[in-house]
N, C-alpha and C positions, 0 to 999 in steps of 0.2 A: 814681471815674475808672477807665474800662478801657482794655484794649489785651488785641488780637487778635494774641495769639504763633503762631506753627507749630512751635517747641520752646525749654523751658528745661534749662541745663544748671547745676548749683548748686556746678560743680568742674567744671575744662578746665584744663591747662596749654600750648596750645596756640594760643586766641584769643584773645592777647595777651599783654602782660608779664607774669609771673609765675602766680601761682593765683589763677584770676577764676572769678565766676559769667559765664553767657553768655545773652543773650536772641536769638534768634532772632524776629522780626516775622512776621505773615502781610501779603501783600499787598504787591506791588513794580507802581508805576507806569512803570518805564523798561525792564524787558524785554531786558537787552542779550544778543546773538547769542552763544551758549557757554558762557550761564552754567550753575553748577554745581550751582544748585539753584531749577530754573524752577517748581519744587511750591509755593513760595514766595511764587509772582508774586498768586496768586486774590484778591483780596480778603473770598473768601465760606471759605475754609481754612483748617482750625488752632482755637483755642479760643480764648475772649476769657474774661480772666481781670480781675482789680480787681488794679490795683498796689499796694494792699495785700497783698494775698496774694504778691506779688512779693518785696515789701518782706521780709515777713517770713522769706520759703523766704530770701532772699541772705542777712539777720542771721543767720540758724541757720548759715548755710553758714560765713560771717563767724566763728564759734563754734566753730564743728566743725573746721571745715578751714584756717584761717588765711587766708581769699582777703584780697586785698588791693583786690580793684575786679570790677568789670561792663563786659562789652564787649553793646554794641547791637546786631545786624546784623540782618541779613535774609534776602529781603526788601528792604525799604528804610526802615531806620528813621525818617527825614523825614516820609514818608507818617502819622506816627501821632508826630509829633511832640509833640506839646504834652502827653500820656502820660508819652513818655519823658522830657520834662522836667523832668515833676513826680516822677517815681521819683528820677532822678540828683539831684537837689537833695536829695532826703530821705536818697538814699546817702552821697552827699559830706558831707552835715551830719554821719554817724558816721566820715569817715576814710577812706571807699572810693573808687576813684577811678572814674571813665570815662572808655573808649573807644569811637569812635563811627564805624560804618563810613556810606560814601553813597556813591551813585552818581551825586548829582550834586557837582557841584566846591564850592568854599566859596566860589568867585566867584560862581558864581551863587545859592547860597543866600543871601550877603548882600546882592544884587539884588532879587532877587524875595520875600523875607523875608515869605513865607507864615505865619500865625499859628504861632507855638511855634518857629519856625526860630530866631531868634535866641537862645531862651532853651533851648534845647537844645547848641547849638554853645556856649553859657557855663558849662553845668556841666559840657560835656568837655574832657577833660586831652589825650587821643591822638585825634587823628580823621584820619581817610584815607578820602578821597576819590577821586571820577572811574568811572566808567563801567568793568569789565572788558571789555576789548577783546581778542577771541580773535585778530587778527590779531598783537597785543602781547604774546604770552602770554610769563609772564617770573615764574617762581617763584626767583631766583633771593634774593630781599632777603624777611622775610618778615611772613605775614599775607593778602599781595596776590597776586592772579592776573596782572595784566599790566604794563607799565613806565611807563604814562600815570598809574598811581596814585600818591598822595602823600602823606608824612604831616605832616602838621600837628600841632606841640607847642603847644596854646595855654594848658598852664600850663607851669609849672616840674616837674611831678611827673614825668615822665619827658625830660627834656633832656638825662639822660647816655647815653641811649638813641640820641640825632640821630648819634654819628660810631659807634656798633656796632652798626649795621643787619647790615651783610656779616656780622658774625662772628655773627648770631642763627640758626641753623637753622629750615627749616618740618618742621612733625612733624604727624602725625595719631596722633587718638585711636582704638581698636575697642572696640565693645559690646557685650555680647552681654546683649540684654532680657529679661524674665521672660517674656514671651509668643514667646521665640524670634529676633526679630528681632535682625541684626546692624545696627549703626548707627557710621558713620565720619563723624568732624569733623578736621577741620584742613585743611591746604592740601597738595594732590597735583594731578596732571593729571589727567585723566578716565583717558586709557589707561593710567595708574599704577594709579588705582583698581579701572580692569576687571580687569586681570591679578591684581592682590591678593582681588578678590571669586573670579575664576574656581578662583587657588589654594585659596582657603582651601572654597568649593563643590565639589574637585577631595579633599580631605582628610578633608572630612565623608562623603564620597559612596565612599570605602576601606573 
């Protein structure tokens, strides 16, 4: 079984509770106005990999790093559902948990219960939902880009979590790659990020 990533991260402290591996998806069917990472969207972008091999980079990481789960996102992980399904079940089965971001709501996903949708939404623990909406824009709780987003506890693994949202911080990660490339994850506004890229192109350039 494969799935068509656009990036894996095998350590974040940022997408999500605690120290998580992070899947990034290729391929977003819903396209919404401001999003943060429309490189995303292509369905034809990024690498298709066997979640075995997924499997295996998160145990190492599991090993090395002490993560305690995998967050899904994208993209749109729905799109490539029945994938992530099979991964989470295999992760959960050693104690890891999952979160699982969508753009579409969990009302509709249990409406339209497209193949793997159901059995995706059952081996996640944190999922948050709904469309980012630039006119909403609202980094104030965190994870999420706008205030129409919501999170949903559908197990008990994170429920002490539902009343200290407020007190969680959004933080991003910097990278700086072997091939040069600097790479930022977490949640900021876009003119947060330019002025952070422009400083820090502003200090290389001294």
């Amino acid at each position: 079984m494969e799935l068509r990533i656009h990036r894996f991260l095998p350590l974040t402290q940022v997408e999500g509770p605690g120290k998580r591996a992070c899947i990034w998806v290729q391929g977003c069917s819903i396209h919404c106005k401001g999003c943060g990472v429309p490189w995303t969207w292509s369905k034809m972008g990024g690498k298709v990999v066997k979640i075995e091999e997924l499997y295996e980079e998160i145990i190492k990481s599991q090993k090395e790093n002490q993560i305690e789960g995998v967050t899904f996102m994208g993209g749109e992980p729905f799109d490539q559902a029945v994938s992530l399904a099979e991964l989470g079940k295999q992760l959960k089965a050693v104690g890891l948990s999952v979160m699982t971001f969508s753009g579409y709501t969990i009302e509709n996903l249990k409406e339209v219960n497209r193949e793997g949708w159901s059995d995706l939404l059952s081996v996640t623990d944190l999922f948050i939902d709904g469309p980012f909406v630039k006119e909403r824009l609202d980094l104030s709780r965190p994870w999420v880009g706008s205030s129409n987003q919501r999170y949903h506890f559908l197990t008990d693994r994170y429920i002490n979590l539902k009343n200290e949202l407020s007190e969680i911080p959004n933080r991003i990660e910097v990278r700086l790659e072997n091939n040069g490339e600097i790479r930022i994850n977490g949640m900021a506004t876009q003119e947060t990020l330019q002025m952070f890229m422009q400083d820090i192109a502003q200090k290389i350039n001294r």
